[in-house]
C-alpha distance (Angstrom), angle and dihedral (degrees) to the residues before:
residue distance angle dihedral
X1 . . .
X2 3.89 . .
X3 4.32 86.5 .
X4 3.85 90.9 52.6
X5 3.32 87.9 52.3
X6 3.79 102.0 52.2
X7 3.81 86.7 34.8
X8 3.89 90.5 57.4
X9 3.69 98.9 38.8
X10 3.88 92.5 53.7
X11 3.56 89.7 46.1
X12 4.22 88.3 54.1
X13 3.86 88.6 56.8
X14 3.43 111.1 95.3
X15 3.53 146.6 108.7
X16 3.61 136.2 -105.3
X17 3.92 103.8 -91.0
X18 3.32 80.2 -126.0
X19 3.49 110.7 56.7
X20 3.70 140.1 158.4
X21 4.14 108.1 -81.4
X22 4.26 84.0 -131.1
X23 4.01 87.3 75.6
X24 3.52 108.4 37.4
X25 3.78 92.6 105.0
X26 3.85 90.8 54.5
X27 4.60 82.0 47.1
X28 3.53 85.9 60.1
X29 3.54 102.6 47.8
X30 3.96 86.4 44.8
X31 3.84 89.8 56.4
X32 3.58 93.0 50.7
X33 3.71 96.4 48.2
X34 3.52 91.5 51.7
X35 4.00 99.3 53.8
X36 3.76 87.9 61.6
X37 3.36 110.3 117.2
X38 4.12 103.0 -119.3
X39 3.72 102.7 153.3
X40 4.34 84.2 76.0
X41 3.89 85.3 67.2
X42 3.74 84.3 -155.2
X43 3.77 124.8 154.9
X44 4.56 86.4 -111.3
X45 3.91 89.9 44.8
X46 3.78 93.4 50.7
X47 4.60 93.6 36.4
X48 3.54 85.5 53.0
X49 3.69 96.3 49.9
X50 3.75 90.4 52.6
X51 3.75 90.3 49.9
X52 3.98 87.2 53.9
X53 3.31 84.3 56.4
X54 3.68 96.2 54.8
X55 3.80 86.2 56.1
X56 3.92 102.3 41.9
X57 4.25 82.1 55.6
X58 4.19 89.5 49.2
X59 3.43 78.7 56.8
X60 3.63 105.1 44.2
X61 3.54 87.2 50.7
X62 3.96 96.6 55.9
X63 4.02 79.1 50.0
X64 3.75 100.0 56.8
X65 3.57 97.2 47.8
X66 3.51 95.4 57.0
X67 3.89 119.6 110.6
X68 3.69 101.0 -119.0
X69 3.84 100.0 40.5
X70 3.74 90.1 49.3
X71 4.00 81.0 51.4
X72 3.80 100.4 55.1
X73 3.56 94.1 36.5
X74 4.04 95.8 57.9
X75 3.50 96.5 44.8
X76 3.88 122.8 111.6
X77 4.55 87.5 -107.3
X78 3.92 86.1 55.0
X79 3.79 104.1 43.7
X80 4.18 92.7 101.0
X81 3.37 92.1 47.7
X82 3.69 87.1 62.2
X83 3.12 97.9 57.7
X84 3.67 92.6 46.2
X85 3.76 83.7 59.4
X86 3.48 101.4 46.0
X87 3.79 95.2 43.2
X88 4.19 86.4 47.8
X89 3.94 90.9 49.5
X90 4.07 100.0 45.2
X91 4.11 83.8 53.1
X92 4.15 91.7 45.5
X93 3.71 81.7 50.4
X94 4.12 97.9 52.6
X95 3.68 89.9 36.2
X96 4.22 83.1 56.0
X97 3.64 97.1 35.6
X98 4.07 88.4 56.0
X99 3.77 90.8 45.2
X100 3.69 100.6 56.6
X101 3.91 88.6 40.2
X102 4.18 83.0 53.9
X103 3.95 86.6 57.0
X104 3.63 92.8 41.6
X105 3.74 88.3 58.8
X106 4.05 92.5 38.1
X107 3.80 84.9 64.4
X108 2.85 105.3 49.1
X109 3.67 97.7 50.2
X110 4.10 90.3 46.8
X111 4.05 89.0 56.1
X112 3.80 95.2 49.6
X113 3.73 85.1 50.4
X114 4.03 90.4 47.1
X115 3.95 81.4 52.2
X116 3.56 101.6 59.0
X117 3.86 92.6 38.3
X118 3.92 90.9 53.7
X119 4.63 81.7 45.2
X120 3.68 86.5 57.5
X121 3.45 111.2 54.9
X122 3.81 87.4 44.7
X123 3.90 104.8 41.0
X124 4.16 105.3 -2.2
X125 3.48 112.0 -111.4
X126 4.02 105.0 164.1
X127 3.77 91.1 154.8
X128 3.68 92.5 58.4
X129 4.02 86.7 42.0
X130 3.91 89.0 52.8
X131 3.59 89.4 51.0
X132 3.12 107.2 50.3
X133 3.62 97.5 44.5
X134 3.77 85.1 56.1
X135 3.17 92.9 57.4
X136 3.54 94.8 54.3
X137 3.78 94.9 44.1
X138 3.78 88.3 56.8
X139 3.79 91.5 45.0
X140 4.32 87.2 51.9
X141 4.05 84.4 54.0
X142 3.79 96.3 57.1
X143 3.81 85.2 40.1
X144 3.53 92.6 64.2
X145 3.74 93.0 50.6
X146 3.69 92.6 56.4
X147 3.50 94.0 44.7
X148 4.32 85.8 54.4
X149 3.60 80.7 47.4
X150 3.66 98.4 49.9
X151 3.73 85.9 50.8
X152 3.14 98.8 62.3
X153 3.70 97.2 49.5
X154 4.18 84.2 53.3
X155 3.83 88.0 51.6
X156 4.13 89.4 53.3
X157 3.59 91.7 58.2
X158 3.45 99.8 46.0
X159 3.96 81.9 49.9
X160 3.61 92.2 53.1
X161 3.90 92.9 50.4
X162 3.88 91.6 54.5
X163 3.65 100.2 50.3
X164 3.67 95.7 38.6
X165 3.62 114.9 114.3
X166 3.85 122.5 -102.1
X167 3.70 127.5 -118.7
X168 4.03 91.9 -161.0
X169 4.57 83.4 96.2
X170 3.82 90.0 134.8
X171 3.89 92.2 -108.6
X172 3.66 97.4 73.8
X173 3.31 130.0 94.3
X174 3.87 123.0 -89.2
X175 3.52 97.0 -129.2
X176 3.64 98.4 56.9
X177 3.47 99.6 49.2
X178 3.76 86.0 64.7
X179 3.58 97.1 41.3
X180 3.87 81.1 55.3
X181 3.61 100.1 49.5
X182 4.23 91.2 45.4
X183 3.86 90.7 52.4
X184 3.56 97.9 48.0
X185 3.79 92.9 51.3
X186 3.40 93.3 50.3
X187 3.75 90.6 54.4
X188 4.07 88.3 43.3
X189 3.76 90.7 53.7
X190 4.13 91.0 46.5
X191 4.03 87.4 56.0
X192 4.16 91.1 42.2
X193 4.38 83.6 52.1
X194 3.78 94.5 41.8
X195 3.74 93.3 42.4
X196 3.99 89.9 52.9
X197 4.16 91.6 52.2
X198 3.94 89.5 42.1
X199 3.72 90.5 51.9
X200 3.90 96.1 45.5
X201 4.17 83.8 46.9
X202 3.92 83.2 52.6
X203 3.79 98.5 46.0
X204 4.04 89.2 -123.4
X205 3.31 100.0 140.9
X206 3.53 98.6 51.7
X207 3.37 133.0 61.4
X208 3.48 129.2 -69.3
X209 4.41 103.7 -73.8
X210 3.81 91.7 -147.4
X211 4.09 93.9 46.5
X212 4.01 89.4 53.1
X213 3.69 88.7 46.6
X214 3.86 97.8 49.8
X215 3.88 86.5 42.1
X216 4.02 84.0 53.5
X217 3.82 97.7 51.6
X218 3.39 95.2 43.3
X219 3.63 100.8 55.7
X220 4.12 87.2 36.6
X221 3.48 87.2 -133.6
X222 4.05 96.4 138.2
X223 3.91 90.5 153.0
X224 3.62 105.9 46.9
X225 4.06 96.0 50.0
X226 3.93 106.1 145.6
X227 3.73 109.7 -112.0
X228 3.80 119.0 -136.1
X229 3.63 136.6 -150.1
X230 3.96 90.2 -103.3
X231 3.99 109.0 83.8
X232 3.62 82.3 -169.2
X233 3.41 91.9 69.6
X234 3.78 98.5 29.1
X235 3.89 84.3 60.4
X236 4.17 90.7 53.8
X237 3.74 89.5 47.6
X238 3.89 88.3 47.4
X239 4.12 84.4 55.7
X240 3.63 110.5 45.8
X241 3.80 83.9 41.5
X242 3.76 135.1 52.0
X243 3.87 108.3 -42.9
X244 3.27 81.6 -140.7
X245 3.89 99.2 135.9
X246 3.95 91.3 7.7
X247 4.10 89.8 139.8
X248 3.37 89.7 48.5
X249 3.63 93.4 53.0
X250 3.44 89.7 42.3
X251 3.70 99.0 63.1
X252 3.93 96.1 46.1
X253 4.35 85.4 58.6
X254 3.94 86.0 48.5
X255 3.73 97.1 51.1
X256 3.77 88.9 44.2
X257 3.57 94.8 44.2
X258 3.87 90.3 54.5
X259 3.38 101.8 52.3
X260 4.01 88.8 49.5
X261 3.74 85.0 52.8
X262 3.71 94.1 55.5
X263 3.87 94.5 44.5
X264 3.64 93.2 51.0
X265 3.94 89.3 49.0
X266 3.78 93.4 57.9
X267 3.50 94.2 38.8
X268 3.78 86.9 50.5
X269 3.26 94.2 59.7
X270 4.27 106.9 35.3
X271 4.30 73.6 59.1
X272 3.76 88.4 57.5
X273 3.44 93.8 52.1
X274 3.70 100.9 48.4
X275 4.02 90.2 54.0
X276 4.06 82.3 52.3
X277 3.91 80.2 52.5
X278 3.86 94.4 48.5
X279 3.56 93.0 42.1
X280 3.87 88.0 48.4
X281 3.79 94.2 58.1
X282 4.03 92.3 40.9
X283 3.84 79.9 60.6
X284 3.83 114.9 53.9
């Protein structure tokens, strides 16, 4: 149900075909967002939405500091707008700022794992291995929770967009309406993005992890277990399992994790700048 969803909402993000020349930069990076393929939930499907994202706020910034949006948007018909916007990008920004720390953390709990693995096939050490991986398991448990949590935040924002009033009364002016409607898609496409990585983080578009594992045991079939897209969840198979090819597994949730640190980062910080740019216009 959660795939339609995304599927449907990114499909219900678009412009007018014929929209205002001032945002056909932030059209394009819509449209490109949009063809990636989310509905995989793999680790590419979800990097390269965060990288579209990266774009689509390039964009947004060239878009803010022109003359007439800055215009329309600090006039007296656009002032709750703006602080739809600014409310919208200071939760994007938490909602970021909690996801890279997430990855930060992920890391760091996959290398001391790599550590111990690499200790035990020189010297033994399975106490240290148990540990550690303990540590990590517990640490993938309160990730899920903040990942829930997360979602929820995501699913407030959207809510606020829908039931916020619209400028398009007839009496406003023409620009604003489409400055309106090209800044609220781009914050609708950042929730439909950051919902996808939250949801791979929380296994939700896989199949339940305890059901596979039970179905595993059962059939004492440790080797053949079906691998996923999700090296998240490959990795927590790899655990309760055999070990078997635990660096191995390892490795692939590093490389992944990396790459979502380093697309959170820069999305991180293209958000910071379009609050300065927000901020800017409230000012003059």
């Amino acid at each position: 149900m959660s795939n339609m969803l995304v599927k449907n909402q990114l499909r219900s993000i678009s412009l007018p075909s014929s929209s205002h020349p001032s945002t056909t930069g932030i059209e394009e990076s819509l449209n490109k967002v949009k063809t990636i393929n989310t509905m995989t939930g793999s680790s590419e499907s979800v990097l390269m939405g965060l990288e579209g994202l990266e774009e689509l706020y390039n964009c947004t910034e060239d878009f803010l500091k022109m003359g007439s949006t800055q215009r329309v948007m600090s006039s007296s018909d656009g002032s709750e707008f703006m602080e739809e916007m600014l409310d919208g990008s200071l939760r994007l920004m938490d909602i970021c700022s909690v996801s890279r720390d997430l990855m930060v953390e992920t890391q760091e709990h996959v290398r001391g794992v790599q550590s111990c693995v690499r200790r035990k096939k020189v010297v033994g050490g399975e106490d240290q291995l148990d540990v550690a991986v303990a540590g990590y398991v517990g640490f993938r448990k309160n990730m899920r929770k903040e990942a829930k949590r997360l979602l929820g935040s995501l699913k407030n924002i959207d809510g606020g967009l829908s039931s916020s009033s619209s400028v398009n009364n007839g009496e406003q002016e023409e620009h604003l309406v489409v400055v309106v409607d090209a800044m609220r898609q781009v914050v609708s496409v950042s929730v439909a993005v950051l919902r996808s990585f939250l949801e791979f983080l929380s296994g939700r578009r896989q199949s339940n992890i305890k059901s596979k594992l039970a179905s595993v045991l059962k059939k004492k079939k440790v080797h053949h277990v079906e691998e996923t897209k999700n090296e998240l969840e490959n990795l927590d198979l790899e655990i309760f399992c055999s070990r078997n090819d635990l660096q191995k597994k390892l490795e692939e949730v590093e490389m992944s994790i990396d790459g979502f640190e380093k697309k959170l980062e820069g999305l991180f910080r293209r958000l910071i700048r379009t609050r300065a740019s927000l901020l800017n216009i409230i000012s003059h």
